[in-house]
N, C-alpha and C positions, 0 to 999 in steps of 0.2 A: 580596604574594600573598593571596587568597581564605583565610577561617579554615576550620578543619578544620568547622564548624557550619556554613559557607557552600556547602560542598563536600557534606556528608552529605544537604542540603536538596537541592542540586543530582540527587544518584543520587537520590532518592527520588521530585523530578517525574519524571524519565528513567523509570524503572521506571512510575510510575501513567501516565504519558498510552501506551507501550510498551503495557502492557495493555488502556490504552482502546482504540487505535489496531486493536489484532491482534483483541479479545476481542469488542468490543464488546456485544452485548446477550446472548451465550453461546457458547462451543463447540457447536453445533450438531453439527459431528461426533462427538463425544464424549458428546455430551447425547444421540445418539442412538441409540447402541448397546455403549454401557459403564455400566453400574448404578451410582448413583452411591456405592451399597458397592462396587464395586469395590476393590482394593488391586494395586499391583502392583512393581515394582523395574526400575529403568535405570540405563545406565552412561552417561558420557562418554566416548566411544571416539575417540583420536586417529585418524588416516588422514594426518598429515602431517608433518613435523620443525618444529621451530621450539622456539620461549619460551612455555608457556602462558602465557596471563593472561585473570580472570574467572573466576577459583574463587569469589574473596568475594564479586563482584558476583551469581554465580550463587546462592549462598548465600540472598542478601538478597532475589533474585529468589521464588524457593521459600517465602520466611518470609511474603515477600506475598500469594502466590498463595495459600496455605496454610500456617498457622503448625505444621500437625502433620507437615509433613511430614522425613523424617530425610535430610542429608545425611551420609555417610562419605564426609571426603578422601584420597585416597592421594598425589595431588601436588599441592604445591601452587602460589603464583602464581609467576613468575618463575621456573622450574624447567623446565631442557630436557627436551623430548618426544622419541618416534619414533612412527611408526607401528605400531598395536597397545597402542600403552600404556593403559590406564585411569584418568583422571583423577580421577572421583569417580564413586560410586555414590550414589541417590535414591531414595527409599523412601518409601510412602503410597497417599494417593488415585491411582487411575490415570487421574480425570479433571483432576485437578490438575496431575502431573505434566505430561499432554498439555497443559495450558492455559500452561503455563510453557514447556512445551520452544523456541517457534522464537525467543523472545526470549533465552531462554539461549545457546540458539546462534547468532544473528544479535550478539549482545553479543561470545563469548567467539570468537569467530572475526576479529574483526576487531581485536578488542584483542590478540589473541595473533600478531596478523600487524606490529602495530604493536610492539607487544613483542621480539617476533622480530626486526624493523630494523634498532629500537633498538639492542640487545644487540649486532648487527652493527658499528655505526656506533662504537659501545662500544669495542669491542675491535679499532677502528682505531687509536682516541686511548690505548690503552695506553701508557704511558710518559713521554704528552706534558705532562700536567698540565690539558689542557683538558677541560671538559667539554661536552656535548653538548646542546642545549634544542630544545626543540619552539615551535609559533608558532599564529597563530589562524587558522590554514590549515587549522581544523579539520569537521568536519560536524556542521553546523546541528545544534543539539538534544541533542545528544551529546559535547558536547565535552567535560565530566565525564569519560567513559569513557576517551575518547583520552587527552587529559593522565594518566591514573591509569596506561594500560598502560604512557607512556614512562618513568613513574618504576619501573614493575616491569619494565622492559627494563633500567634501569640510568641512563635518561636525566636530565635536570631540566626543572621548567614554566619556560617563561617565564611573562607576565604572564599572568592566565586569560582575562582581560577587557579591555577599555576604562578598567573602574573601578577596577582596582586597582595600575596602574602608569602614570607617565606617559611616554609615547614621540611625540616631536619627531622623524616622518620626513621625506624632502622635503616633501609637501604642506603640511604643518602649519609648517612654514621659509618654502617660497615665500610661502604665503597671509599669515602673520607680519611680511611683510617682510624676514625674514633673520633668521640661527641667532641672534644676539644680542636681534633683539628679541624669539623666540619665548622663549629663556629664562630673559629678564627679567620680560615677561609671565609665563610659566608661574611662578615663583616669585612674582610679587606673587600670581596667584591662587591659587595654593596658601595663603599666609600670609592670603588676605583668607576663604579660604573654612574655615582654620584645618582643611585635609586635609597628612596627613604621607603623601605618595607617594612614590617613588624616581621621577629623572629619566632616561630614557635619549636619547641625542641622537643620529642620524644622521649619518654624514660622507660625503659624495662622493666629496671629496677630499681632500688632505694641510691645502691652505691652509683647508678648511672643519674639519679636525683643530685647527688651530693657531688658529682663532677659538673654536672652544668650551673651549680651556683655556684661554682670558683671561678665563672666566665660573668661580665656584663653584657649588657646590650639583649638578652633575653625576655620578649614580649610576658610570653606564657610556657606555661611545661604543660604536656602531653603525659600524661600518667595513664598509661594504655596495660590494659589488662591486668590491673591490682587486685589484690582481695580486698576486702571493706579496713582489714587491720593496717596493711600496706599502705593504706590509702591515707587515713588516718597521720599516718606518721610520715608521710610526703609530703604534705597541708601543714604540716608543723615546723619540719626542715624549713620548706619554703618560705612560711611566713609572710610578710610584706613585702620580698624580695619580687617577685613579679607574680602574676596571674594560674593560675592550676584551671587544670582540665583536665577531665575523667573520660574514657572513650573504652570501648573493647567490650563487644557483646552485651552490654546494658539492654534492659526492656522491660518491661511496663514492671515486674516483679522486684526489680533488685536497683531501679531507676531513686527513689526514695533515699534507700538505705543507701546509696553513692552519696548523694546530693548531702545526708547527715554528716558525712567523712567531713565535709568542709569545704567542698571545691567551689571554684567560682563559676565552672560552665560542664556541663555533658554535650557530649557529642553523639547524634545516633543517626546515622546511616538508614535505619529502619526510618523514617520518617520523610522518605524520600523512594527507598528500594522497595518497600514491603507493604503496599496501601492496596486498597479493594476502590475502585470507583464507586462514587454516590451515584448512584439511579436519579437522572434526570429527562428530560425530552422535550423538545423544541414543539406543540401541536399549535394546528391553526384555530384559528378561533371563531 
């Protein structure tokens, strides 16, 4: 996984090009009929149910825009909502505030809708001992954001990147010549290139199970599009030999009965590609 250094660098482009992109050479609106002594006070006002998330991010938003300006939180991240609630008040410039608001909101809206999923998908696997991961099925430029609300839903990152885990799926198999020689390959060039990755490896099928535990050095197996029985008896192969992981069209229906098979993690996509934003809004006060 990405360092906590790699990840704060990561929100901090998100945030500067976010204001390049919205701000550009001035709020003209704002520039044009708000003094720029103005001062004024806004709330975060929910309009929908869910898991907030993107208080801190909001935070940091604000400290950018304007370092003077005062945030008071009343809920904070990870913390169920209703409609009506008040999440935080903001206080200052009124031309700042307005120059922060549609990124605050364009952020906390979708992270709280990704959040909200999460927490769903969460308290499917109640009981089971599995947990839940997210994947790179995420949106360009923002993927910082996403990964940050599934761990405040409750979830875990998968890899962030390309560069910080290594993942043998078909393509990188077929193209390889076959599982063994991608992950003899993959291990000499890890030892040549003196990078310490964790491997994760793809299975199609049981006999493609039972080729990758004739190899060491395997993090986790990728058990991608099983049936419940399949599954079952991949979890058993496996054993104590390294980590399982269920992936492949999973969803809120058949999320459960995965997680009974035995595995140690799911993977879904859907909790990242497939979210509705939570209805919130910035108004003055």
């Amino acid at each position: 996984m990405i360092s906590e250094e790699q990840f704060n660098t990561e929100i901090e482009l998100i945030i500067a090009n976010a204001i390049r992109e919205d701000v550009g050479d001035g709020d003209h609106s704002s520039l044009s009929c708000i003094p720029d002594t103005a001062t004024g006070k806004a709330k975060l006002l929910v309009k929908d149910e869910g898991v907030i998330a993107g208080v801190e991010f909001a935070k940091q938003v604000f400290a950018y825009v304007d370092p003077n300006l005062r945030v008071e939180t009343l809920i904070k991240d990870g913390s169920p909502v209703k409609y009506g609630d008040i999440v935080f008040y903001v206080e200052g410039s009124s031309q700042s505030i307005l120059k922060a608001e549609r990124l605050v909101l364009n952020a906390m809206q979708r992270m709280s809708a990704i959040a909200t999923k999460t927490a769903f998908f969460v308290d499917l696997l109640k009981g089971t001992g599995t947990k839940i991961l997210d994947t790179r099925k995420t949106t360009p430029g923002i993927r910082a954001l996403e990964k940050w609300a599934v761990k405040i839903g409750g979830g875990e990152n998968h890899r962030f990147a390309l560069y910080d885990m290594i993942m043998l799926k078909d393509n990188h198999i077929d193209f390889a010549g076959g599982i063994t020689k991608a992950i003899e390959k993959t291990k000499a060039y890890l030892k040549d290139t003196q990078r310490d990755l964790k491997i994760i490896v793809e299975a199609r099928n049981l006999d493609e199970i039972k080729e990758i535990l004739k190899t060491d050095g395997v993090y986790r197996i990728l058990i991608d599009n099983f049936n419940y029985e399949d599954t079952k008896t991949a979890v058993k192969l496996i054993g104590n030999q390294c980590l399982t992981e269920s992936s492949g069209g999973i969803n809120e229906k058949t999320i459960r009965a995965y997680a009974l098979c035995g595995v140690d993690y799911i993977s879904s996509g859907a909790l990242t590609h497939s979210v509705y934003n939570l209805d919130l809004s910035l108004k003055a006060v």
